[in-house]
N, C-alpha and C positions, 0 to 999 in steps of 0.2 A: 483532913483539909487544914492548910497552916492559917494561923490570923490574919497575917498578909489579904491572905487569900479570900475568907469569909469575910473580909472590911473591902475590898474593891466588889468584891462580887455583890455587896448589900447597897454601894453607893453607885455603881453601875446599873442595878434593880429600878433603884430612887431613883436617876436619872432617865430610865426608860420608860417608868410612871408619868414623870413629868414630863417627856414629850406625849407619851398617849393622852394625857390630862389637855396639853396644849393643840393637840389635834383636834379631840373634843369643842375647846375654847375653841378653835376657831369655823370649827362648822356651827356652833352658834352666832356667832359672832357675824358671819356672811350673809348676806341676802339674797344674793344670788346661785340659784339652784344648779349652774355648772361648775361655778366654784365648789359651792359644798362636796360635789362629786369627786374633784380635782383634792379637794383637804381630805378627804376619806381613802383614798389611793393611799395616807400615807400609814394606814392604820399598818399595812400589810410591813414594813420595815419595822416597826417598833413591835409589832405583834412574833415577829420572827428574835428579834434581838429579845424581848423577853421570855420567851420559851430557852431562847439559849443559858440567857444567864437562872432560869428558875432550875436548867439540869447543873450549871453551873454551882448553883447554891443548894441542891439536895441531892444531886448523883456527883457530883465530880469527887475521884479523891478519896472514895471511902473506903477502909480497908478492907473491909467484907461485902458481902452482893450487899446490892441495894435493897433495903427495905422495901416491903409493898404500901406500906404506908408513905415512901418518898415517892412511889410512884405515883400514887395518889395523889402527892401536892399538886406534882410538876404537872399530872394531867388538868386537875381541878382549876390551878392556875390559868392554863394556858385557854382552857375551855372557855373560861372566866374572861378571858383577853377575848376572845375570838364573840361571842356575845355580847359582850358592851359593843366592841368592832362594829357587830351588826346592827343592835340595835339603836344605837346612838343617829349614826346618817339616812337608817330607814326610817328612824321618828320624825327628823325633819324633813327628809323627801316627803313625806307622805303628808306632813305641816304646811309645805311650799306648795302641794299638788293642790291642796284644800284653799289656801291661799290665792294662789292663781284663777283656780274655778272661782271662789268668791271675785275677786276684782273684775272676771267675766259677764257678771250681773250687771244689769243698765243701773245705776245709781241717778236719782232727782236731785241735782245740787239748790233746787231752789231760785228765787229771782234774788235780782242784784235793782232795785229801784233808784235810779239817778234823777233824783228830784228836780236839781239847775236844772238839769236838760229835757226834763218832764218825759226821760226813756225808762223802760222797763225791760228786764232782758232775763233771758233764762237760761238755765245750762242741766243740759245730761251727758252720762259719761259713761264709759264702762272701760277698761283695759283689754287687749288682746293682739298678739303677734306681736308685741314690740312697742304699742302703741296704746295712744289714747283715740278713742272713739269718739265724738262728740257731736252733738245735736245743741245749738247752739243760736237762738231769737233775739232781735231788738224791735222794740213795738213804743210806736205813738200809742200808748193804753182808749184812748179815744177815737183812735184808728183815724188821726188825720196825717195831710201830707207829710212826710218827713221831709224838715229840710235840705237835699241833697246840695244845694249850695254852701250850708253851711261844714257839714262833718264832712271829714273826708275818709276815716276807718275805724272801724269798731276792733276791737281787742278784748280779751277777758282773762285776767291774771289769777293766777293760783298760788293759794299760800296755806301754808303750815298753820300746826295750833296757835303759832305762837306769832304769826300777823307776819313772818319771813316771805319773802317770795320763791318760787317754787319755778315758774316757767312762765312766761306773758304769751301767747297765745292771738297772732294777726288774725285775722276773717277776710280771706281773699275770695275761697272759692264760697257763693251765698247765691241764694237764690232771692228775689224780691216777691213780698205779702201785698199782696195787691186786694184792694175795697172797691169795687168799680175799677173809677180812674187810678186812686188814690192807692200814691207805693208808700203805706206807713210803716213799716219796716222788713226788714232781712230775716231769714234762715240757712244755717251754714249745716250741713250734714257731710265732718271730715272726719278725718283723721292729722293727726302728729305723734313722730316718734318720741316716746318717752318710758325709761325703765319702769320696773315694777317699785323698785322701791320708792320710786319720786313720786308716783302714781299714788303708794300707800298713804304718803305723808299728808294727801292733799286734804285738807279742813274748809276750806273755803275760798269762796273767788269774788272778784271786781270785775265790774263794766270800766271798759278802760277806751275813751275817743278822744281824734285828733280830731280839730276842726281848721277849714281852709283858709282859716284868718291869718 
């Protein structure tokens, strides 16, 4: 084999590393489990183009049969390609499936107490089909009248660790807590769309009301 020859076929190699390398980065990199599927499609071109250049670099060109030892690379190599291949996007399938089942779980976000307006509110949640899940309380803690003249919509905003917000969240469809007569607060059992990832982000939430001043 001439130098020409072992110098493009060693930097073609590099180059082939380096997109399998870059296919890797970016099924990490994704969050979303169709994507991931969609970047691991592309193992199959570079897994192909380096089997070519590993017979390129220990079969092509030799004067005599090829050694069983170059047989050996070019297998060991490509076997070696085809295992990373596999198990690099079946580690995070299988990361995402666990994932997904966890954010399935009803999670307690705990209350949100609005002192000025002497409201207490509470939020649970859980992830599933596309969406956020939620159970979702505002209570006179005393359990007296709410004043319906004065609020006109309750809301509950979600934010990241870092106090960002994330999605504000209306309360249309609610059902009324009623004490006797007395409607001291709402319960909203909905849903809204929201990915998985924004879903993961979520750290904490606010009692978020307008009032018909």
């Amino acid at each position: 084999m001439k130098i020409y020859s072992k110098i493009v076929g060693v930097i073609l190699t590099l180059a082939g590393i380096g997109a399998f390398i870059g296919v890797i980065a970016g099924i990490i990199d994704s969050n979303d489990i169709e994507e991931k599927i969609g970047i691991s499609l592309l193992f199959i071109p570079c897994i192909l183009f380096l089997h070519y250049m590993y017979i390129h670099n220990f079969g092509f060109n030799l004067k005599s049969e090829i050694p069983k030892k170059n047989y050996r690379t070019i297998l060991i190599l490509t076997i070696l390609s085809l295992v990373i291949s596999a198990i690099v996007p079946a580690g995070y399938l299988l990361k995402q499936i666990n994932i997904q089942k966890d954010a399935q779980e009803m999670i307690d976000r705990g209350t949100d107490n609005a002192s000025s307006a002497k409201l207490k509110a509470s939020l649970r949640t859980k992830h599933q089909d596309g969406h956020i899940k939620y159970v979702f309380s505002v209570i006179n803690p005393d359990k007296s009248e709410l004043d319906w003249d004065y609020y006109d919509t309750f809301s509950f905003e979600l934010k990241d660790k870092d106090g960002f917000k994330i999605k504000t969240i209306e309360i249309s469809d609610f059902v009324n807590l009623v004490d006797g007569k007395k409607r001291y607060g709402i319960t909203s059992n909905s849903s809204h769309y929201m990915s998985l990832s924004d879903y993961l982000k979520i750290d904490k939430w606010d009692l978020i009301y307008k009032t018909k001043e």
